[in-house]
N, C-alpha and C positions, 0 to 999 in steps of 0.2 A: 693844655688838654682841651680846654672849652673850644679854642680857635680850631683845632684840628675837627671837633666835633660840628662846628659852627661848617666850618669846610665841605666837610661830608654830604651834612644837608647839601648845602649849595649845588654841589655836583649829584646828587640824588635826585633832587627837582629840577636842572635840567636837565637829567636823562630822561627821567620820567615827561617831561615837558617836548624833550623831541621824539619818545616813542609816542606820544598820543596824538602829536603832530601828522607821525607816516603814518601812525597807523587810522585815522581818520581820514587821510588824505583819499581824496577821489577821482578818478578822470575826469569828472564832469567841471569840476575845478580849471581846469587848465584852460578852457574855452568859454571861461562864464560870464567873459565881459565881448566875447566875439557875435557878430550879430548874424542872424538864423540864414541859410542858402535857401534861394529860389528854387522852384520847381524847373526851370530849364535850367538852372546851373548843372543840377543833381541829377536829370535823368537817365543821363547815358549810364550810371552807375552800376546799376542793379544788371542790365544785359550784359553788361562787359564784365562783372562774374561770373554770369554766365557762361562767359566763352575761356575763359580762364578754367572752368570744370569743365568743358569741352575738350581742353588737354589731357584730361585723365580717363576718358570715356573711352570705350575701345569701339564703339558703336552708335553711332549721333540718333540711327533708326530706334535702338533702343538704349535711352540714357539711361544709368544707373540714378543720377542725381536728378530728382524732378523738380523742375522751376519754378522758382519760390514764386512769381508773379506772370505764371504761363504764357512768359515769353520761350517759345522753343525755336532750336537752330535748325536750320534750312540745310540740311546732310549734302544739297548739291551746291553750294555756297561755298564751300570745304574746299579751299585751292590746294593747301598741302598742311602733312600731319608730320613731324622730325620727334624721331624716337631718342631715348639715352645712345643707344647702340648708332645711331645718324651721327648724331652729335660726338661723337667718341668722347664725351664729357667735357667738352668743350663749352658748355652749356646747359641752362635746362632744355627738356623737351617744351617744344611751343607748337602753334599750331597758326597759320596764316587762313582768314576769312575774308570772303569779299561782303561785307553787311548791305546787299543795295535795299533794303528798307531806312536803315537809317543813312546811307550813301557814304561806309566809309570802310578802307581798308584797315582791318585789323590785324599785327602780330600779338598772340597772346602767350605770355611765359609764366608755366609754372612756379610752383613756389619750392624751397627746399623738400629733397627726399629724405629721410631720417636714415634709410639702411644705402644710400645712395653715395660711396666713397666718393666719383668727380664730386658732387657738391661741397661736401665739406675740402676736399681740395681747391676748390673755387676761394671758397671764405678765409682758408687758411692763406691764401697767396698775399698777402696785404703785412704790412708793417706801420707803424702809427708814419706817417710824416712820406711814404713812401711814395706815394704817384703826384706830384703836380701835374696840373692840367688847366688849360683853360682860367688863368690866372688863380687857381684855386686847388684843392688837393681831393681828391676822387678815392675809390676802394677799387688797388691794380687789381687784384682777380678779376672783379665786374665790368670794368673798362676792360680786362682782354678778352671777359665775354662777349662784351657787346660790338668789340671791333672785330669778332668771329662773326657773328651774328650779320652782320650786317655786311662781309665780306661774302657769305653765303645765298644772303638772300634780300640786297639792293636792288639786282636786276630783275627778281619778281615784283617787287612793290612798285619799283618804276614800272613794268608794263604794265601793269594791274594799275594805278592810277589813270598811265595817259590812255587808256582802252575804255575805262569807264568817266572817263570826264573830269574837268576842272572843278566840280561841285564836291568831289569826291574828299574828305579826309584819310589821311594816314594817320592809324593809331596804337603807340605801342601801349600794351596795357601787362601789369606785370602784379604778382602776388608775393611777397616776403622778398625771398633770393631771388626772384624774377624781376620783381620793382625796380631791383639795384640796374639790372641789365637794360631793363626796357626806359630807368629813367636818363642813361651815363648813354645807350643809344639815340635818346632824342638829343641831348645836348650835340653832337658830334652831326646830325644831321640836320639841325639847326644851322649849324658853322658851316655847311658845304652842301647847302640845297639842290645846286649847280649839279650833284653829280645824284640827286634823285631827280632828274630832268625839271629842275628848278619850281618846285614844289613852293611856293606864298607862304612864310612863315606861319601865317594864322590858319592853316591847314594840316600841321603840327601839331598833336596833342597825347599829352601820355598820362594815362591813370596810374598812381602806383598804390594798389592795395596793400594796407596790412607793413608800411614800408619799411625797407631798410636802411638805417642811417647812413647816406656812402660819397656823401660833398661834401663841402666846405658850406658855410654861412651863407660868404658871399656867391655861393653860384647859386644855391636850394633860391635865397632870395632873387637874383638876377632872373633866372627862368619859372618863376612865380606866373609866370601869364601865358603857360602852355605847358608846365608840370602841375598835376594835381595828386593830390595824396589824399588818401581816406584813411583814418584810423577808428576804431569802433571801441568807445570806451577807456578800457583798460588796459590794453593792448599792447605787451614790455616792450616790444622791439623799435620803435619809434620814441619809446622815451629813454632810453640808453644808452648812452656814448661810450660807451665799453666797445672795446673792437669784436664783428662782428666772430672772428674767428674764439675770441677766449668767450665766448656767451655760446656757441653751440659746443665750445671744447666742456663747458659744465651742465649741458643739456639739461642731466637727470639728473643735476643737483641745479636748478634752476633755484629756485626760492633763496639756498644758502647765497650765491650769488648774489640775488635780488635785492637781500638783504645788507650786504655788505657794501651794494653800490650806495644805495640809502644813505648809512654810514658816513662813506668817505667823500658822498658830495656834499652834504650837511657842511663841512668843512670849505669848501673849495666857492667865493665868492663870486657873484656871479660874472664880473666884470672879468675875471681871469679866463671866466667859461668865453665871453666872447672877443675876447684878444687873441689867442689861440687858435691860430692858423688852421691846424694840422685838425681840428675836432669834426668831426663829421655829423650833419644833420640828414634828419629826413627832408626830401627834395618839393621846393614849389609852394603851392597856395595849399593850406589843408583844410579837409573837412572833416570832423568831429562827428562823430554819432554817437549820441548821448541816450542813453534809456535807462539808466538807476543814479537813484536818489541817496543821500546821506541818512542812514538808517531807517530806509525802507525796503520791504521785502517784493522781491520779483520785478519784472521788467517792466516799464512804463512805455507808451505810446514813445519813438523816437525821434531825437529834435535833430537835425543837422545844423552845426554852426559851423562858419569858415572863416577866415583871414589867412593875411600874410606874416604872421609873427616875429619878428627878429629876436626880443628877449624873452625870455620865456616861452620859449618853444619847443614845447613837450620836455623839460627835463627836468621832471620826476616822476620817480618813478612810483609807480602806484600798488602795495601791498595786496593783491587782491586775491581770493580764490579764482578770478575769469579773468586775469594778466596772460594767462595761456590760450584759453578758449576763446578769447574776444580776437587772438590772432590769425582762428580757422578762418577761410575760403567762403565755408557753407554757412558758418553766423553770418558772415560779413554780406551775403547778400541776402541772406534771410533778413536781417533787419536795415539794409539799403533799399529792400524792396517795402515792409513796412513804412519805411518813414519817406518813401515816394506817394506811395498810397495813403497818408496823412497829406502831404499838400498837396496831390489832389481833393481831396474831400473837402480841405480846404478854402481852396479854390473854385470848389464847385457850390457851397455855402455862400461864399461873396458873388458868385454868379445871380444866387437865386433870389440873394439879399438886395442885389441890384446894388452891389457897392465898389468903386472902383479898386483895382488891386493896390496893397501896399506900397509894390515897389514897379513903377513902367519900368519894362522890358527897355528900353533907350536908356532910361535914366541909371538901370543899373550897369549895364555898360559902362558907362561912364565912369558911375561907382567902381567898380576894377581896377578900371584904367589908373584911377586915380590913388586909388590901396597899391597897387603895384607901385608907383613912384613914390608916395610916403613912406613905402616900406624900403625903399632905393635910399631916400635919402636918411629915415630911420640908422640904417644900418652904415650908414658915412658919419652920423652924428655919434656914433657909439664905439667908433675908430674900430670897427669891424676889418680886419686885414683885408684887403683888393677888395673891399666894397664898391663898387660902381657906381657913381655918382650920376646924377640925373639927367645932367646937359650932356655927359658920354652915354648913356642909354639911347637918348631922345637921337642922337649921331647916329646910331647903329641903328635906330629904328629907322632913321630918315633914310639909310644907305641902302636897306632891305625892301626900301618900298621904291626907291629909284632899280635897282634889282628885279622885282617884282614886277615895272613896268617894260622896262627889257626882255624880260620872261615872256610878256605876252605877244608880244611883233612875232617869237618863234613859232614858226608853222607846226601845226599838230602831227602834221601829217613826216614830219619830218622826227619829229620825237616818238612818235610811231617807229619807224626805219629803225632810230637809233635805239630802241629799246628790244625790236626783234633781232639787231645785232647782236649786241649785248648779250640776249638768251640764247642766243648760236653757239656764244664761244668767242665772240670776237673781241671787241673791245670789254673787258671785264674790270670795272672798276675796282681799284686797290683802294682800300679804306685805309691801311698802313701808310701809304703817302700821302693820301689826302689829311689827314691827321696831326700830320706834321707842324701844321701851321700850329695846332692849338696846343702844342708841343712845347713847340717853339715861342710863344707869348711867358714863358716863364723862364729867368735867370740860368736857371740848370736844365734849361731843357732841351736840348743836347744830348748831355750827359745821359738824363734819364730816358731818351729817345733810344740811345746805342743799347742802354742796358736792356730796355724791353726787348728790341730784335735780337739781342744775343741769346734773350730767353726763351725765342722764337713765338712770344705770344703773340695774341691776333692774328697768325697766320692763317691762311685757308686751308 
C-alpha cells in the first residue's frame, strides 16, 4: 500500500513538474542564446508588411491600414493585383510591385482566409511523407501553389527585372499560408534561374512572415542564405509540427489542440524529432522578435535575435494568451517597425557617442556566410536525413557563380527581345518541366512526378 502511495506522489510531481514547466515556458526562450540582428539585416521587414496589407486594400489612394512607420506605397508602382476569383483558388491573392526606392521586384501573398474554402483546400492537399522534393519533403498543396504561381507570372517578373536593371532584386515575400508558397517558390527558382532570364542567385530573397512549417530540416537549413523567416514571440504556427491541415481542421478549438501537442511532444525525444525525414520546419535563417518578459506585464521595447538553428528550432510550443495574436500581419509589423526604430536610435546614440559600431557591415557578411555553413555542417553531424554537407554546398555555389559569369556575356538587349516574346504569347515557360529535374533528384521521383500531373496540379 505504502509503495502504491509512494507511486503516486512520484507521478503527481512530475506532472506537476512538466505543467509548470509549459506553462512558464516563453518564446523569448527559444532565442536566448541567439545573438541580436543588425539594422541592415532587418530593414527591408517592416515595408514588406506593408506590401503584404496592400493585398487586402482595395484602394492604395486610400489605405484602410495606416503604416505603422509612414512608409506608404506608391499606387503607380502597382504592376498587378490577382483576386481569389483570378486565381480560381489556385492560390492566395497576391499583388506584384515594382519598389524602385528600394530597387526591388516584389510578389506579395497573403496569408490564409478563415471563411475562404480554396484555402483550407490548399492546406488539406498534403499527407505526412507525401511530396519529396529537392532531396527533401515539402507541403504538396504549397508546391502546387507555387508551380501555379509561377506558371502565371514568370514572364512579368522576368520583364520587369530586365527593364529595370541588374541592381534590381526579386522578392517573394509571403504571410502564414502565403509564406509556404512564396518560400517552396523561391526554392524552385533558385534551381532554374535560366528560365527567370538568369537572375544571380544573391538577387533571390524571400521573407516569410508569421511562417508555415512546409520543408524538411534539410532544405529550411540548405536555403538559410536567401530564406528569411520572422516570428514575433509567441506565434503557434512556426512552433508546431502537427500537419498544417489537422491545426486549421481544430481552428476554434485551438488551445485544446495546443495543449495536447505539448503533451505528446514531452514524450518524443528530440533526436527522433531530427531523424525523421518526413517532419516539416519553418524555412531559412530566422528572426525572433522578442518584447515580453517572464512575469512582467505589458510589452517591452523589442529585440530582434536571429540564427540558423538546426536543433531546437522553434519546437515548443508556447502556452500563451498572444500564440494567436502574435500570428496577425498588423502586430507583426507594428512591432518590426518598433524594433527598426530601436536600432536606429541606437545607432544614432553610438554616432553621437563617437563610438565605432558593434558589428562592420563586412565583418558581418562574413558572419552569415559562416553561420550558414556551421549550420550545413551542424545538421551532417546530427545525421539530419539528405543534410548537405559543406564541400557539396561550396560545389553548387562555385557552379552558380561559373553560371552567373556566363549570365553576364548575355546581351540585355537580347533578354529584352526574349522577355517581350514571352509576354506575347510566345515562348511561355512551363514550370511543370522545368521542375522535373528537382523531381527527379529523389528515389521515387518518377512516381511521384506521374502522380502530381495526373492530379493536374501546377497546371496553368
Amino acid at each position: 500500500m505504502s509503495v502504491a502511495c509512494g507511486m503516486e506522489y512520484v507521478v503527481a510531481i512530475g506532472c506537476c513538474r512538466w505543467a509548470w514547466k509549459r506553462c512558464t515556458y516563453i518564446g523569448s526562450y527559444d532565442s536566448a542564446t541567439w545573438p541580436t540582428a543588425t539594422l541592415d539585416e532587418f530593414l527591408p521587414v517592416p515595408h514588406l508588411c506593408r506590401l503584404i496589407l496592400a493585398v487586402y486594400e482595395e484602394d492604395l489612394h486610400n489605405p484602410k491600414f495606416p503604416p505603422a512607420g509612414g512608409y506608404r506605397l506608391n499606387p503607380d508602382w502597382l504592376v498587378k493585383r490577382v483576386t481569389y476569383e483570378q486565381t480560381e483558388g489556385k492560390a492566395p491573392p497576391y499583388i506584384i510591385y515594382a519598389d524602385h526606392k528600394h530597387e526591388e521586384i516584389v510578389i506579395a501573398i497573403r496569408g490564409l482566409n478563415l471563411i475562404k474554402e480554396s484555402d483550407y483546400k490548399l492546406l488539406l492537399d498534403n499527407r505526412l511523407g507525401m511530396q519529396m522534393f529537392d532531396g527533401g519533403y515539402v507541403h504538396h498543396g504549397l508546391l502546387k501553389s507555387a508551380l501555379w504561381l509561377l506558371n502565371q507570372e514568370s514572364d512579368t517578373l522576368c520583364r520587369l527585372w530586365v527593364d529595370n536593371g541588374s541592381s534590381y532584386k526579386i522578392v517573394f515575400v509571403g504571410h502564414s499560408l502565403g509564406s509556404g508558397v512564396a518560400a517552396l517558390a523561391t526554392i524552385i527558382v533558385a534551381n532554374h534561374r535560366d528560365q527567370l532570364a538568369g537572375i544571380p542567385r544573391n538577387k533571390l530573397r524571400c521573407y516569410a512572415l508569421a511562417p508555415a512549417r512546409c520543408m524538411s530540416l534539410n532544405l529550411a537549413v540548405k536555403y538559410a542564405d536567401m530564406i528569411y523567416s520572422v516570428v514575433l514571440q509567441d506565434d503557434f504556427l512556426p512552433r508546431t509540427a502537427t500537419p498544417l491541415e489537422d491545426i486549421f481542421k481544430s481552428i476554434f478549438c485551438l488551445p485544446c489542440l495546443m495543449l495536447a501537442i505539448c503533451l505528446r511532444d514531452t514524450f518524443i525525444p528530440e533526436g527522433i524529432k531530427l531523424r525523421d525525414p518526413r517532419r516539416l520546419y519553418a524555412p531559412g535563417r530566422m528572426y525572433h522578435i522578442v518584447e515580453r518578459k517572464f512575469c512582467k506585464c505589458g510589452r517591452f521595447p523589442p529585440v530582434v535575435r536571429t540564427a540558423i538553428p538546426v536543433d531546437g528550432r522553434f519546437e515548443h510550443i508556447v502556452l500563451s494568451c498572444n500564440a494567436t495574436s502574435d500570428h496577425g500581419i498588423i502586430w507583426i509589423e507594428r512591432e518590426a517597425e518598433k524594433a527598426l526604430q530601436v536600432m536606429k536610435h541606437e545607432e544614432e546614440e553610438d554616432k553621437t557617442r563617437m563610438t565605432p559600431p558593434k558589428t562592420q557591415r563586412i565583418e558581418r557578411l562574413q558572419t552569415i556566410e559562416k553561420e550558414h555553413k556551421d549550420a550545413l555542417e551542424r545538421a551532417v553531424s546530427l545525421n539530419v536525413p539528405h543534410a548537405v554537407t559543406t564541400t557539396s554546398y561550396e560545389e553548387e555555389e562555385g557552379m552558380d557563380i561559373e553560371e552567373e559569369d556566363d549570365d553576364r556575356i548575355i546581351n540585355t538587349a537580347d533578354l529584352s527581345e526574349s522577355s517581350s516574346s514571352t509576354a506575347g504569347g510566345g515562348t511561355r515557360a512551363n514550370w511543370d518541366k522545368v521542375v522535373e529535374k528537382l523531381f527527379k533528384r529523389n528515389d521515387s521521383g518518377k512516381l511521384l512526378l506521374k502522380q502530381h500531373h495526373e492530379e493536374g496540379g501546377g497546371r496553368s
